[in-house]
Each structure stands twice: as C-alpha cells, then as structure tokens.
N, CA, C and O atoms as CSV, one atom per row, in Angstrom:
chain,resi,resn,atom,element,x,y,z
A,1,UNK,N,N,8.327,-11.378,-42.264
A,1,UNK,CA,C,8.899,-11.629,-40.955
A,1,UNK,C,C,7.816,-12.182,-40.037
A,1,UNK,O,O,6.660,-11.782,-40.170
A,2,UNK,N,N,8.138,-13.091,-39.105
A,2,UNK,CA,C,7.018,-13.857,-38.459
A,2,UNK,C,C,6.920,-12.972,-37.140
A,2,UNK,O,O,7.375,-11.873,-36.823
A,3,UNK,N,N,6.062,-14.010,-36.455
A,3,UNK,CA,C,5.762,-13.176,-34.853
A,3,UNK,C,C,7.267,-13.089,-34.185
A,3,UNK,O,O,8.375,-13.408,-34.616
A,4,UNK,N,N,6.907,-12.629,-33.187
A,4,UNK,CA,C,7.737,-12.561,-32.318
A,4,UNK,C,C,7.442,-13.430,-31.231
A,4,UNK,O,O,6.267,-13.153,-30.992
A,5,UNK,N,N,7.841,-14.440,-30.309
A,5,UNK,CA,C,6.818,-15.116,-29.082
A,5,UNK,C,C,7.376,-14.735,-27.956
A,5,UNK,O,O,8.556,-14.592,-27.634
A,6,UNK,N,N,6.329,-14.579,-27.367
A,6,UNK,CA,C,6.635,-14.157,-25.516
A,6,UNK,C,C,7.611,-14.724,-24.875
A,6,UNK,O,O,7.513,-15.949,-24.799
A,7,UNK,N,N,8.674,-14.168,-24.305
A,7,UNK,CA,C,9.621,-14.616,-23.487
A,7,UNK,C,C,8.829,-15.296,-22.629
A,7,UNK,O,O,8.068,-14.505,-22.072
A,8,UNK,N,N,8.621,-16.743,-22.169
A,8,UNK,CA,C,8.180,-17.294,-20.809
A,8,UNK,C,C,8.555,-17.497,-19.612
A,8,UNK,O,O,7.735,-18.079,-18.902
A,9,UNK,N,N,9.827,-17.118,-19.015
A,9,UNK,CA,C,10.549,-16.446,-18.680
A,9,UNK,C,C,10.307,-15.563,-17.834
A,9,UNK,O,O,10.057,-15.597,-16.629
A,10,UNK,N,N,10.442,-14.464,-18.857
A,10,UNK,CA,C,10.120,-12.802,-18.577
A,10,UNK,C,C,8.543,-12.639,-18.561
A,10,UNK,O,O,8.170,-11.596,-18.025
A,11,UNK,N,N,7.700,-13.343,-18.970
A,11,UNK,CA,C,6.201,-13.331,-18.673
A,11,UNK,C,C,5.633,-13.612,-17.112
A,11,UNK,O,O,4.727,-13.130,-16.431
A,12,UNK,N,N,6.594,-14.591,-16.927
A,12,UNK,CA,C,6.036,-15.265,-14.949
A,12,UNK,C,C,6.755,-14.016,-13.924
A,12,UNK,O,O,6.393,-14.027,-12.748
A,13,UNK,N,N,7.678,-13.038,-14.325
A,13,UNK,CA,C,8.511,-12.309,-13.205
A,13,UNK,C,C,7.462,-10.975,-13.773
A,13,UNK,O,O,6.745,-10.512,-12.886
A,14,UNK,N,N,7.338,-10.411,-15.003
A,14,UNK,CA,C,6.490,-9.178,-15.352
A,14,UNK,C,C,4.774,-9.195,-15.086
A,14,UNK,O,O,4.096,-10.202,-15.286
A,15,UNK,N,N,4.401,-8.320,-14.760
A,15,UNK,CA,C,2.901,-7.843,-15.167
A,15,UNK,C,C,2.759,-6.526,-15.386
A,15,UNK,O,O,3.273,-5.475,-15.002
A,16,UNK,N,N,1.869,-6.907,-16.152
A,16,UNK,CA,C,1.520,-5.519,-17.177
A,16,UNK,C,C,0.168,-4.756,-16.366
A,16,UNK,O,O,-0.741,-5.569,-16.199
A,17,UNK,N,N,-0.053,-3.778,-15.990
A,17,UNK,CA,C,-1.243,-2.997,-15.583
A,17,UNK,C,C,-1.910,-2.772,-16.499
A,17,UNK,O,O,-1.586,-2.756,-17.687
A,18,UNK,N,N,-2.821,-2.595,-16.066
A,18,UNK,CA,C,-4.364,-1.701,-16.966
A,18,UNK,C,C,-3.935,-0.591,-18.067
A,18,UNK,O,O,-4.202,-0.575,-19.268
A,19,UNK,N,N,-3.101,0.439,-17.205
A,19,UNK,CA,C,-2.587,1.536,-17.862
A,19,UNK,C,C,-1.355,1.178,-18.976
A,19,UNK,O,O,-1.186,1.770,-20.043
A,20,UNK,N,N,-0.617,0.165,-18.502
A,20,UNK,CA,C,0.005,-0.166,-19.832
A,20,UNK,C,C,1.736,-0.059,-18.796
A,20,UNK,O,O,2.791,-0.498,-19.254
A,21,UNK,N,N,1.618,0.578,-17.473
A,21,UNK,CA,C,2.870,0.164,-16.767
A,21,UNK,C,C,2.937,-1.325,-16.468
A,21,UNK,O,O,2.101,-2.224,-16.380
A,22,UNK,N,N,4.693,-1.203,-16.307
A,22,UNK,CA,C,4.981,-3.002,-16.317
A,22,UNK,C,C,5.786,-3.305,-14.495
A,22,UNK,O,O,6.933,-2.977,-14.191
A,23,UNK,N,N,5.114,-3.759,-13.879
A,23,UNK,CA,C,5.678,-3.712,-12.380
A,23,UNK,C,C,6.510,-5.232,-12.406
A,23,UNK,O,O,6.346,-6.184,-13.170
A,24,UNK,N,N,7.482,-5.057,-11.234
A,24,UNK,CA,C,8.088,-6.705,-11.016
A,24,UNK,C,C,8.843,-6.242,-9.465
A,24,UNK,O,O,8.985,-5.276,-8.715
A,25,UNK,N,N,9.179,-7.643,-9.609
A,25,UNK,CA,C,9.596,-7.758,-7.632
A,25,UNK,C,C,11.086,-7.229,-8.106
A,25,UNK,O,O,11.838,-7.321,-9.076
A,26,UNK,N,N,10.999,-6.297,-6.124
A,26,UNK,CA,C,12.414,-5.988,-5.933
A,26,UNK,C,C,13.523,-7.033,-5.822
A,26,UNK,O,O,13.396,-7.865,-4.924
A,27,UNK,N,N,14.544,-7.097,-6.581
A,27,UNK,CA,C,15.837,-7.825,-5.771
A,27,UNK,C,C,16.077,-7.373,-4.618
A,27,UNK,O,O,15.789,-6.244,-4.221
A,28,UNK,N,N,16.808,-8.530,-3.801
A,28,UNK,CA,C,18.085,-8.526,-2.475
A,28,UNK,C,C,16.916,-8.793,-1.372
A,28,UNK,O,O,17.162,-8.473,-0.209
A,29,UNK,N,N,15.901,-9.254,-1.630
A,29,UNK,CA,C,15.371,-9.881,-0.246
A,29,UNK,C,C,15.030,-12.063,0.169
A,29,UNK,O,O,14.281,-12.700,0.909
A,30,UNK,N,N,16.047,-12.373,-0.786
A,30,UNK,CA,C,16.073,-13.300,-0.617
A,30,UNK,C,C,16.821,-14.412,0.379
A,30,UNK,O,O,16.440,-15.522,0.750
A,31,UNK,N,N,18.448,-13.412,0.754
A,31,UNK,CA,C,18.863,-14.049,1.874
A,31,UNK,C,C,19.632,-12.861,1.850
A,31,UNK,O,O,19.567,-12.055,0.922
A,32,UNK,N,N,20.560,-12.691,3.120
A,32,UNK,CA,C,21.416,-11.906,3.575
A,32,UNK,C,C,20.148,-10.348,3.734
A,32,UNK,O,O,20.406,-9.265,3.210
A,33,UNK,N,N,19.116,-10.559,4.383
A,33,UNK,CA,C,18.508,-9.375,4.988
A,33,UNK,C,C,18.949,-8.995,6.242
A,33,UNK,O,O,18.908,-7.785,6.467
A,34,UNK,N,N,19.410,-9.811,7.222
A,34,UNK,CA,C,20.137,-9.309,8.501
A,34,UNK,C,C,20.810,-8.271,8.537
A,34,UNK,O,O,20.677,-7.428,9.425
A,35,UNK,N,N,21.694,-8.174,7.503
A,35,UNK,CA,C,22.292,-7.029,7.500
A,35,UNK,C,C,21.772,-5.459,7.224
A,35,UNK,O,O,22.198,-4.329,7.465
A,36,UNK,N,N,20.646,-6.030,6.604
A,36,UNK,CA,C,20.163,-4.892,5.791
A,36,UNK,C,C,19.151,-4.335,6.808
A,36,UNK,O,O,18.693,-5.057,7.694
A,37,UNK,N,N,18.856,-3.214,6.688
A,37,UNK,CA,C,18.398,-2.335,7.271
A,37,UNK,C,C,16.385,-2.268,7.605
A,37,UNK,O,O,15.657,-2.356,6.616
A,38,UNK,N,N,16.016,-2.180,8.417
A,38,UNK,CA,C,13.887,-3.065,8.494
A,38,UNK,C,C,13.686,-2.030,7.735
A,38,UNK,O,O,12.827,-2.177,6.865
A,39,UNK,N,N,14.519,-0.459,7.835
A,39,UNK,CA,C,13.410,0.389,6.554
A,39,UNK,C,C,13.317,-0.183,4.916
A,39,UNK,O,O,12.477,-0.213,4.016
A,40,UNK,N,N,14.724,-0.606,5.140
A,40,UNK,CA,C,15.008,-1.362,3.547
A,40,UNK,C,C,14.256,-2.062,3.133
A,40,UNK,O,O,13.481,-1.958,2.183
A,41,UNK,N,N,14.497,-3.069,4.049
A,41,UNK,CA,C,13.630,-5.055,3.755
A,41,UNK,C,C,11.695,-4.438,3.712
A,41,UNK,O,O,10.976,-5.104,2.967
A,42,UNK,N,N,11.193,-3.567,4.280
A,42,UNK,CA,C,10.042,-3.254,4.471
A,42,UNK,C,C,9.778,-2.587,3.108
A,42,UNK,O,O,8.818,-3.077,2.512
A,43,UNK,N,N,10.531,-1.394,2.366
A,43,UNK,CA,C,10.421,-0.647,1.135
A,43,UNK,C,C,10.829,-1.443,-0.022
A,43,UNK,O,O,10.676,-1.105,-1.196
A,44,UNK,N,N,11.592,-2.997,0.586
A,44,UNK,CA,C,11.893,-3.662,-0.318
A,44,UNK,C,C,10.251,-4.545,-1.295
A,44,UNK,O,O,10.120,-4.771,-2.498
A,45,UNK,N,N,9.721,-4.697,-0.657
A,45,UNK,CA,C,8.279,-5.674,-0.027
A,45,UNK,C,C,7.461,-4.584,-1.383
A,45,UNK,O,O,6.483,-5.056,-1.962
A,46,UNK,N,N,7.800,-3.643,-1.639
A,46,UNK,CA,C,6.528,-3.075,-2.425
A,46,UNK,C,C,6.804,-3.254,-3.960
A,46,UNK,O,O,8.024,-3.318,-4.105
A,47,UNK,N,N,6.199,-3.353,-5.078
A,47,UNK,CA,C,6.790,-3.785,-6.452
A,47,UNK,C,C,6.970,-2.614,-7.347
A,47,UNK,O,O,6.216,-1.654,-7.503
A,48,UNK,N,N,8.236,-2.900,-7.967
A,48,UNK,CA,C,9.238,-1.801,-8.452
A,48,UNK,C,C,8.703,-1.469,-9.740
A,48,UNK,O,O,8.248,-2.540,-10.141
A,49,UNK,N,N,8.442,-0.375,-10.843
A,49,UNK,CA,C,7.767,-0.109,-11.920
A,49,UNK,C,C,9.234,-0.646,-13.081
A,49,UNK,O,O,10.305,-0.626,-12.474
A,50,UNK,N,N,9.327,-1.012,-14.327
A,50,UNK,CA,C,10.142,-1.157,-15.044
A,50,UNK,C,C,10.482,0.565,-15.670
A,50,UNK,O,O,9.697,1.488,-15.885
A,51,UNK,N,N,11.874,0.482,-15.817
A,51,UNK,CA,C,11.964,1.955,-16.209
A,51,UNK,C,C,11.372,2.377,-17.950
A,51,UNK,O,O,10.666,1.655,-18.653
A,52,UNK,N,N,11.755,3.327,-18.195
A,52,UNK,CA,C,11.253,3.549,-19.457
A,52,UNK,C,C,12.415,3.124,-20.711
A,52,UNK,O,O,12.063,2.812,-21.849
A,53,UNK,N,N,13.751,3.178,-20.283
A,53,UNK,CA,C,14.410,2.083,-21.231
A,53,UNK,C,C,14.413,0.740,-21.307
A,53,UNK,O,O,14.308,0.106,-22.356
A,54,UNK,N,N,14.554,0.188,-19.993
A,54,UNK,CA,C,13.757,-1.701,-20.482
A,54,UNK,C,C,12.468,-1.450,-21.159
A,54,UNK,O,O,12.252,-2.312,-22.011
A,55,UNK,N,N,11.525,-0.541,-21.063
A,55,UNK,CA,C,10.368,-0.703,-21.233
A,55,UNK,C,C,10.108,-1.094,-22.875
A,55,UNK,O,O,9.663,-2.070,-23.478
A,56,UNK,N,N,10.764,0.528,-23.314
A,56,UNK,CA,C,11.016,0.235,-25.103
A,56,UNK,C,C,12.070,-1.615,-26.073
A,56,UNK,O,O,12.002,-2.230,-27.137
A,57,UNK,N,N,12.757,-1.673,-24.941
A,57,UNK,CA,C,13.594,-2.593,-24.790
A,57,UNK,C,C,12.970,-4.128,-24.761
A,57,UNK,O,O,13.322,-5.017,-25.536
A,58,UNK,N,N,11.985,-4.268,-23.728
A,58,UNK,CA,C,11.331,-5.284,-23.676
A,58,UNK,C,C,9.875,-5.394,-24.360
A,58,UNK,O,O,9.362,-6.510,-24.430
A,59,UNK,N,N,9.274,-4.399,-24.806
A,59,UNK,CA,C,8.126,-4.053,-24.962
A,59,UNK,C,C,7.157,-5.089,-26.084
A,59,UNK,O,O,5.945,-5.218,-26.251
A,60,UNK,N,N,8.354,-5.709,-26.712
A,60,UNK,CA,C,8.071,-6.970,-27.780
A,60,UNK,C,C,8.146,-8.423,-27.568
A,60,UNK,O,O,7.693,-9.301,-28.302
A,61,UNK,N,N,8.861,-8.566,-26.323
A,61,UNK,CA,C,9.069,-10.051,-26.165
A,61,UNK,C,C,8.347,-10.117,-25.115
A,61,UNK,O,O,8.723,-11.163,-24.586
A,62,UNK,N,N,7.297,-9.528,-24.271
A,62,UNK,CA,C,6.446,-9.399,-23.139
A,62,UNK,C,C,4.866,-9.995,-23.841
A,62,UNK,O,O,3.855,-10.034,-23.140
C-alpha cells in the first residue's frame, strides 16, 4: 500500500503545535457579525483546538 498525501486543502486551514495539538480558525466571523453579539465576535478571534474525534479522523491526511 503506498503513502498517503497531505490533503492541501486541509494543510493551509490546520496547524499542528509542538505538542502534537491541531488548532484552526473559528467559523461565523466572516459576514453577518452585526447581529452577533462583541462578546462573541471577540471569543470568536481566538483559535479553536480540533476535537479528539476529527483528530483520529484526520490524523493521516494532515
């Protein structure tokens, strides 16, 4: 069975940390923030960890 190759894709939206966690940007701050709430759009702004089922899930095509 051959390699597997990196989603390129899923390589430009993921990064991988030191420790081996995989962070990526929050959705829903791209338009329609008016509505949404400054605590939101502000907690939106910080980068979200991938959970531990994408993690096993993606853990090969990364």
């Amino acid at each position: 069975m051959g390699k597997v190759k990196t989603h390129s894709g899923l390589s430009k939206v993921l990064k991988v940390r030191k420790s081996g966690t995989i962070t990526l940007r929050q959705t829903g701050l791209n338009h329609k923030t008016g509505k949404k709430s400054g605590a939101v759009n502000r907690a939106k702004r910080k980068n979200a960890l991938l959970s531990k089922a994408d993690y096993k899930r993606l853990k090969k095509v990364i």
